[in-house]
N, C-alpha and C positions, 0 to 999 in steps of 0.2 A: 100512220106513216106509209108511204111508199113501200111495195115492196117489187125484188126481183122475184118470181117463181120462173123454175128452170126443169126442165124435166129431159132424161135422157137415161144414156147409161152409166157403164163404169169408166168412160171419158170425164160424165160428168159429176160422176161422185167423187171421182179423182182416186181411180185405183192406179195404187202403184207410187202414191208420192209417199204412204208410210212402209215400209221395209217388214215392221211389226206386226201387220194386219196384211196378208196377201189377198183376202175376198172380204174386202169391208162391209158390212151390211148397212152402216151409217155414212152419209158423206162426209167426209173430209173437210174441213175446215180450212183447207189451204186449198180448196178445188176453185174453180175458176168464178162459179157462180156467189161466192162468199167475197171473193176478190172484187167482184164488178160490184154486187152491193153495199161495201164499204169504201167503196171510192165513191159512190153518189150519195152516201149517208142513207140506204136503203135496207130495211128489212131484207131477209134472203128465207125462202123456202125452198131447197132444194130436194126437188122429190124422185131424183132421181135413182135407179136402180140398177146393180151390176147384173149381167148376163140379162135384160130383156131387149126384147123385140120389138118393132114400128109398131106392131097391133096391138103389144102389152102398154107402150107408149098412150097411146092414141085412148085404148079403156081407161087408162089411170085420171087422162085430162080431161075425157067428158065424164068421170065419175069424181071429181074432187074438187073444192069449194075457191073460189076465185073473187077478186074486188076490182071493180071496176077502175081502181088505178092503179092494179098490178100492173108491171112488165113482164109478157109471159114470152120465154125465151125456149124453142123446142129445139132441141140439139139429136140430130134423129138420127138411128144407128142404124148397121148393117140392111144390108134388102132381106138379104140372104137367111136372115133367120127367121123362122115362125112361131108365132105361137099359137095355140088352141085353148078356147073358153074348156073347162071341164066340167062336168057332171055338176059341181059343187060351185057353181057361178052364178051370182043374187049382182043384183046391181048396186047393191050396200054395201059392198065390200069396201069402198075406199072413199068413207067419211074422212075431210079431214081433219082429224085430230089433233096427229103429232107436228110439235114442234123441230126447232134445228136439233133441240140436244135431247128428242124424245128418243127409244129405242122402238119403236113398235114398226119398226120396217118392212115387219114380216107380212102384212095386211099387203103388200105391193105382191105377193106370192103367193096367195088363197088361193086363188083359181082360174088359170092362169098358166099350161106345160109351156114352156119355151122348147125350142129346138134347134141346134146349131150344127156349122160342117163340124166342128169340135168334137160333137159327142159320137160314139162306138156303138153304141145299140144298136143291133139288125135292124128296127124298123126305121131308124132315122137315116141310117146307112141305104138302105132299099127307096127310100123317101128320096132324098138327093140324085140317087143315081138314076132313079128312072124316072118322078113327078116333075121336080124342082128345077126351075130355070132364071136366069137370071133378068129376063125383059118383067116376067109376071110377077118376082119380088120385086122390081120397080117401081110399077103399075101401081100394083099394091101400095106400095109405101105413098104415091104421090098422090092415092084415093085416101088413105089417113091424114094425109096433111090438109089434102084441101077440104076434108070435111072437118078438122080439127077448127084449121083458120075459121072457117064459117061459121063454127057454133060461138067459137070465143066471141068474136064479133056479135053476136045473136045477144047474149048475154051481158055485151055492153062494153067486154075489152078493149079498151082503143090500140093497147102496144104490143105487139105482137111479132117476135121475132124468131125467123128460122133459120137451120141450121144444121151441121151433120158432124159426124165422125171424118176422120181424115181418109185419105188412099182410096175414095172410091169414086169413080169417072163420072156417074152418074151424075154427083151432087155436085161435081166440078161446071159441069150441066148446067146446073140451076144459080149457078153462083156468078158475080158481076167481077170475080178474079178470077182470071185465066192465065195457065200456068203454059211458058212457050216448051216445056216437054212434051213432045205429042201424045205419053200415055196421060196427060190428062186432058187435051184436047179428043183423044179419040174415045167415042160410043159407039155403039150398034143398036142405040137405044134412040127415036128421036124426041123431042119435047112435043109431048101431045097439046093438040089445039085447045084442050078445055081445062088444061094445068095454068093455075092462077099462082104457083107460089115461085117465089125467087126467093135467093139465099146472098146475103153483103159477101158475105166467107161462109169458109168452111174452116177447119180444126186443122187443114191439111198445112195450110203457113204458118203456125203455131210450132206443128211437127216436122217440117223440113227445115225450121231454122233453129230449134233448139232439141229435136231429137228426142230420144224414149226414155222412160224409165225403164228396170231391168222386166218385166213384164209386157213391152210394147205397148204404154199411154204414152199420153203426152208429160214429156218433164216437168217440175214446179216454175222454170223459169218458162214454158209453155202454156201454161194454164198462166201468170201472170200478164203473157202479150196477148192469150186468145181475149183474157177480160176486157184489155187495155183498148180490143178492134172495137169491140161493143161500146167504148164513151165516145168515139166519134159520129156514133148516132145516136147515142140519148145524153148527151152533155147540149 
């Protein structure tokens, strides 16, 4: 059978729709990418993971097993965050295994620091204030995507679909809806001549018309109409 595989973060594991689990390690079964699969009568692998990063992204898809009639749907987060391979980084880490209702999440976490404006450590604090800027986490992210696109393709993926987290102007950028507030018409970023990827949407009209969970995702009836954007191009 058909499946969706979806990979992103805790947008797309759908942190924030249970109340009883504040950092879910497993996705959510009411998350957007279970929803699009069950409306097409599709398998769902959601490999997503809460707190990672475009590059922890980008390792998981060239290291884990794919069908050439998957639907692979990348919902790509923040620029802003990074992360770094560690010492303890084999290119084996992320067979894959687990199923929807497997628990072994943790293999998304081997090896692998992430790093966010969120965290309070001196070095990531000295990081942000003095390395970190926001054109070259851009860069960055839109040299994972188009090398991502490329391998899938290589491999024989035909459907392949991109995608982002909400509130960021960049991906407003890349996306064929344009929103008439100027903070999402304005950049300071421009769309480089050798960027091959475009986004239908983003999460962001999901989020302005139905609003947060008490953690800042998108709400359950949000993760329902993000699914609902995606059947108008594979129905």
């Amino acid at each position: 059978m058909s499946r969706i595989v979806a990979y992103g973060d805790s947008f797309t594991v759908g942190q924030g729709l249970d109340l009883d689990d504040l950092s879910p390690e497993i996705p959510d079964k009411n998350s957007w990418p279970y929803i699009l699969a069950k409306s097409l009568n599709f398998d769902c692998s959601n490999r997503a993971c809460c707190g990672i990063g475009n590059k922890h992204i980008w390792h998981v898809v060239l290291n884990s097993e794919h069908k050439k009639d998957d639907t692979v749907i990348l919902c790509w987060s923040f620029p802003d965050r990074v992360s770094i391979l560690t010492d303890a980084y084999t290119p084996d880490c992320y067979p894959e295994t687990r199923t929807s209702d497997d628990s072994s999440v943790d293999i998304y976490q081997s090896d692998i620091y992430t790093i966010g404006p969120w965290l309070e450590e001196e070095p990531v604090i000295s990081y942000y204030s003095n390395l970190h800027n926001s054109t070259d986490g851009f860069i960055n992210t839109l040299l994972y995507m188009n090398h991502v696109d490329t391998y899938l393709k290589n491999i024989g993926v035909n459907k392949i679909i991109h995608t982002a987290v909400p509130l960021v102007p960049e991906y407003e950028m890349l996306s064929e809806v344009k929103f008439s507030n100027q903070i999402w018409n304005y950049t300071h970023i421009s769309n480089p001549h050798w960027n091959n990827i475009s986004m239908p949407f983003t999460m962001t009209g999901a989020a302005m018309r139905f609003g947060e969970t008490h953690d800042g995702h998108i709400s359950a009836k949000g993760h329902k109409y993000f699914a609902a954007q995606f059947l108008t191009i594979l129905s």
